[in-house]
C-alpha positions in Angstrom: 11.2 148.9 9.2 9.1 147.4 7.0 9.8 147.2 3.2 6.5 148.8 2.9 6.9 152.0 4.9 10.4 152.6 3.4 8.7 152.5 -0.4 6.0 154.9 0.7 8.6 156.9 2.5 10.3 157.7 -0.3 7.7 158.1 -2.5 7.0 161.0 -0.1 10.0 162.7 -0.1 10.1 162.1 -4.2 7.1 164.6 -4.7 7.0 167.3 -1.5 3.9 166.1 -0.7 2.2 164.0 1.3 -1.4 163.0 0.7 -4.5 162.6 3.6 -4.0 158.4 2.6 -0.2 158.8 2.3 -0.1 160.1 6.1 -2.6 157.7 6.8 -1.1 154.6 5.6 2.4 156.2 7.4 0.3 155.8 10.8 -0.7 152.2 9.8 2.7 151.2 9.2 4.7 152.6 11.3 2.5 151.5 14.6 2.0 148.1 12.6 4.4 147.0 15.2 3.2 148.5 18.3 6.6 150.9 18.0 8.5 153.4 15.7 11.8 151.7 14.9 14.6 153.6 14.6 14.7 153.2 10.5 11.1 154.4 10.0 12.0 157.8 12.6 15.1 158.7 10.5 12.6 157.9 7.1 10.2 160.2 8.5 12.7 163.2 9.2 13.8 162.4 5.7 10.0 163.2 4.8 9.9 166.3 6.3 12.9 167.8 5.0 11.7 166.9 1.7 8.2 168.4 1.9 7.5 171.9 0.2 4.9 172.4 2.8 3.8 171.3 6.2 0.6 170.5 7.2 -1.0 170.7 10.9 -1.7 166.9 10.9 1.9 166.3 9.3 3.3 168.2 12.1 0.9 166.4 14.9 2.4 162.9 13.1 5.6 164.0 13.0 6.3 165.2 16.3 3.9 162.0 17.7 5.4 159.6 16.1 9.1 161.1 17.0 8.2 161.8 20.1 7.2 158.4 20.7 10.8 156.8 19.2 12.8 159.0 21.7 11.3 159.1 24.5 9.5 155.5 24.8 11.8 153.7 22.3 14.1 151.8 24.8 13.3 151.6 29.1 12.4 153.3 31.3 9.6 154.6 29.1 9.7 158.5 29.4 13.1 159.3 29.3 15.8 159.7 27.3 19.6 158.6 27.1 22.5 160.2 26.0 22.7 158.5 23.0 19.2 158.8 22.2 19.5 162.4 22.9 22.4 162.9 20.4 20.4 160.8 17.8 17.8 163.6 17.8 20.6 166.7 17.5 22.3 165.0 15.2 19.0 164.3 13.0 17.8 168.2 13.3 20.7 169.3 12.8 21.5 167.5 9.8 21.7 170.6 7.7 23.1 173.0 10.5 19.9 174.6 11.8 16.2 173.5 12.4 14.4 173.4 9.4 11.0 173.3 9.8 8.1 174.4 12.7 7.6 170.8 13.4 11.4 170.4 14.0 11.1 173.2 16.6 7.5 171.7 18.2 9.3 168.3 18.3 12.4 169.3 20.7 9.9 171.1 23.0 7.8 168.5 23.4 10.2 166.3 24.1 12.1 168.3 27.3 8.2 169.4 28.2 6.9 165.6 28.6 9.7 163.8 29.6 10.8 163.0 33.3 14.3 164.0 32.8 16.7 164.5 29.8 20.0 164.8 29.7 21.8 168.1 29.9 22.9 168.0 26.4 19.8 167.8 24.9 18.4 170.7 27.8 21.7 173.4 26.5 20.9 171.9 22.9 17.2 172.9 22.9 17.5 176.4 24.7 19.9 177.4 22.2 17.8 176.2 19.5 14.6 178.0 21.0 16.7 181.3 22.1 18.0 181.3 17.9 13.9 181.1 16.7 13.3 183.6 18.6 16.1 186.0 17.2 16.1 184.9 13.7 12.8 182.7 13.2 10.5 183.7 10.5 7.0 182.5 9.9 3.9 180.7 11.2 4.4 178.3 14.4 2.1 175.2 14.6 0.0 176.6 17.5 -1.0 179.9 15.8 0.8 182.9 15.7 3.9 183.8 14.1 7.7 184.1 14.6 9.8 187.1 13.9 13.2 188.3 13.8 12.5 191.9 15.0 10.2 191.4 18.1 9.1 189.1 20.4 5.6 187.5 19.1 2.7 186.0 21.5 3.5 182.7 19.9 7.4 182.8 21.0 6.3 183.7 24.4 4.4 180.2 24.6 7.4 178.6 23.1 9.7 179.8 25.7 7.7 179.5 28.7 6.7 175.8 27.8 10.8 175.1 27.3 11.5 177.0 30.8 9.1 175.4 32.8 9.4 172.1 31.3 9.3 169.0 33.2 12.2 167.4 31.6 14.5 170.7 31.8 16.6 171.8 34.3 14.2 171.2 37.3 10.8 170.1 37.1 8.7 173.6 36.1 11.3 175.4 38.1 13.9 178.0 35.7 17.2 177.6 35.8 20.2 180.1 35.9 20.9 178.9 31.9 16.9 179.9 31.1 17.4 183.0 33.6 20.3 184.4 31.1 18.4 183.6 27.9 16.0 185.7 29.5 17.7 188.6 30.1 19.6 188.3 26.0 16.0 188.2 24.7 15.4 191.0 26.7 18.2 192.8 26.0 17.9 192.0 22.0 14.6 192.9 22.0 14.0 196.5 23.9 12.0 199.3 22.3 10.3 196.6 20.0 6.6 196.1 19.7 7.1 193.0 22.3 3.9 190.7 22.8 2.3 192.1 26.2 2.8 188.1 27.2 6.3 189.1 27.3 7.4 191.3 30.0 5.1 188.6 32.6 7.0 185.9 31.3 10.5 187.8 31.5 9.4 189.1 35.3 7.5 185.1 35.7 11.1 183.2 34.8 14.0 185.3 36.4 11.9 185.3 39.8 11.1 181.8 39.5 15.0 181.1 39.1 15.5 183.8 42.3 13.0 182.3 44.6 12.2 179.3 43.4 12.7 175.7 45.5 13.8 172.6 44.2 15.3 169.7 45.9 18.8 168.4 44.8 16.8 165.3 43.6 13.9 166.4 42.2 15.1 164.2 39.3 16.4 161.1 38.8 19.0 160.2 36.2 18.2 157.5 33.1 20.5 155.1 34.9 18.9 155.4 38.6 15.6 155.1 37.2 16.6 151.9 35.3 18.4 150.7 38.4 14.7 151.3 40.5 12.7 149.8 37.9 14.7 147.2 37.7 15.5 146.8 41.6 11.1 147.0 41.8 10.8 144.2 39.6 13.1 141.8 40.9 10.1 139.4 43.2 13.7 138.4 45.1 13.5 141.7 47.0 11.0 142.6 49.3 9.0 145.6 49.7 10.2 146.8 53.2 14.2 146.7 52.0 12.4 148.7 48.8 10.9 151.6 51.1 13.9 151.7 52.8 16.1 152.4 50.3 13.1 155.3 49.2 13.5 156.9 52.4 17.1 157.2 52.4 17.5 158.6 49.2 14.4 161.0 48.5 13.8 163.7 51.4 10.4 164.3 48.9 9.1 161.0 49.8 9.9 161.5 53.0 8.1 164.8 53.4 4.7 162.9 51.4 4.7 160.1 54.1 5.3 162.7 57.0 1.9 164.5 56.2 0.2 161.3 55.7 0.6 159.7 59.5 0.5 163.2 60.7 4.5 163.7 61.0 7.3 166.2 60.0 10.8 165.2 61.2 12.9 168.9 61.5 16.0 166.7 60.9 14.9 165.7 57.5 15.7 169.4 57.1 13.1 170.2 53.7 11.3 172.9 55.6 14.1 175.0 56.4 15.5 174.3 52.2 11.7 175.3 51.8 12.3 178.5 53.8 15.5 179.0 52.2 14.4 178.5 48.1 12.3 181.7 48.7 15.0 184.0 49.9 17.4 185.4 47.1 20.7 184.8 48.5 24.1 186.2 48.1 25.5 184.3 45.2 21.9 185.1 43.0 21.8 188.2 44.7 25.5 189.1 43.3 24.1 187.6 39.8 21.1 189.9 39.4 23.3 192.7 40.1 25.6 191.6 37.4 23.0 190.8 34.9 20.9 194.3 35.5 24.4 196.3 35.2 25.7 194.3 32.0 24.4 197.2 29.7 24.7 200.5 32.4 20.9 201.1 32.7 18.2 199.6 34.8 15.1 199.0 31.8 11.4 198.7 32.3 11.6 194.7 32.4 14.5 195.0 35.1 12.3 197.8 37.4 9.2 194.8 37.3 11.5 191.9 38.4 13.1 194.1 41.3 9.6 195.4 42.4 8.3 191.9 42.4 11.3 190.4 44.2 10.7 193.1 46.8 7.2 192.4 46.8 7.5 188.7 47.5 10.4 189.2 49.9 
């Protein structure tokens, strides 16, 4: 970090504000480099805990230029480590709770554009979004507000964007952990003056997780990544070893070359795990039950899901 940014950084945090040229000259600096070092990111959380108020093009800095520090700070570029990913918890929650709207816009858009993240940081984040939602007050940074007493428009964008993130549980596919924070909003929440983007998003995400298909692989970890890129770069390998290694591990590239020359081996066995996602089975099936009986009614929300399972079944 230069000695530069860490003056202006604290001359920041010293008043609560910070000035069109202060932000400006932040920008400057801290890309004077070509990168956000780890210095100048925990300077600029120090920034916005110290600011009275936030700005729109604060925010659009802040989460930028965090953004930018996890998930492109260290290879491969687009990912996240564990200890990167403990970094960022421990920095929002340096005073037990998320602050601020571009604390909360940060962590989203982290999980939504990365390629993977580690499961900490996935259970960290719904937690984090599931406790806006209950208790958060105020205005969000895309419009809208947040409330502790209903479900708003704006928290229905927030959650859908964390469920369906590419970097969560499976790429835009919802999980069993964002299927049960479903179903506790829901439950918190009946008989309030909901957002009408709610009870589609609440129907949307259980099914998804019902009848939704993923592959076992759909994402590889930090380390298998690093091992490809590195295994890709390495001119002492050839290409045909390269692809053969593909094949054998990733049934998805598989399946793309199959269509291309016109093939679809049965033994590669992704059409019949195709077949399968979109069938609730037994264990889910046993799950829904459980979830829908938790509170000895069957609500409005619950009668949608069940029609639209049967509908799609």
């Amino acid at each position: 970090m230069s000695i530069h940014f860490a003056d202006l950084a604290r001359s920041v945090a010293a008043d609560g504000q910070v000035a069109p040229e202060e932000l400006l000259a932040l920008r400057r600096l801290g890309w004077g480099d070509g990168q956000i070092t780890r210095e100048e990111a925990e300077s600029i959380f120090a920034i916005n805990r110290a600011l009275s108020e936030t700005s729109g093009e604060w925010v659009d800095f802040f989460v930028e230029a965090l953004g930018e520090f996890v998930l492109n700070g260290t290879e491969p570029r687009g990912m996240c480590d564990e200890d990167e990913a403990q970094w960022l918890i421990g920095a929002l929650d340096a005073d037990g709770r998320l602050e601020t709207m571009a604390e909360l816009e940060l962590l989203v858009r982290v999980i939504e554009k990365a390629r993977n993240v580690p499961d900490s940081l996935k259970h960290y984040a719904l937690k984090q979004i599931e406790n806006a939602v209950l208790t958060g007050t105020g205005p969000t940074r895309c419009g809208g507000e947040l409330a502790d007493s209903h479900i708003t428009g704006a928290e229905c964008r927030l959650v859908r964007r964390i469920a369906f993130a590419s970097g969560g549980h499976g790429p835009a596919a919802v999980s069993r952990f964002d299927a049960e924070m479903l179903f506790r909003l829901k439950d918190a929440t009946l008989g309030a003056n909901n957002s009408g983007e709610w009870k589609p998003l609440f129907v949307d995400g259980v099914a998804n997780y019902l009848k939704g298909f993923t592959l076992p692989n759909a994402q590889l970890s930090h380390d298998r990544v690093k091992e490809l890129e590195a295994f890709i770069s390495d001119e002492k390998h050839g290409i045909g070893r390269f692809m053969g290694r593909m094949f054998n591990e990733a049934p998805q590239v598989r399946n793309h070359f199959g269509k291309v020359f016109g093939q679809r081996d049965a033994s590669w066995g992704v059409t019949e795990r195709e077949a399968e996602g979109n069938l609730v089975t037994e264990n889910e099936d046993a799950w829904l039950d459980k979830m829908i009986k938790a509170d000895g009614e069957v609500d409005a929300l619950e009668r949608a899901l069940i029609e639209r399972i049967k509908s799609e079944s």
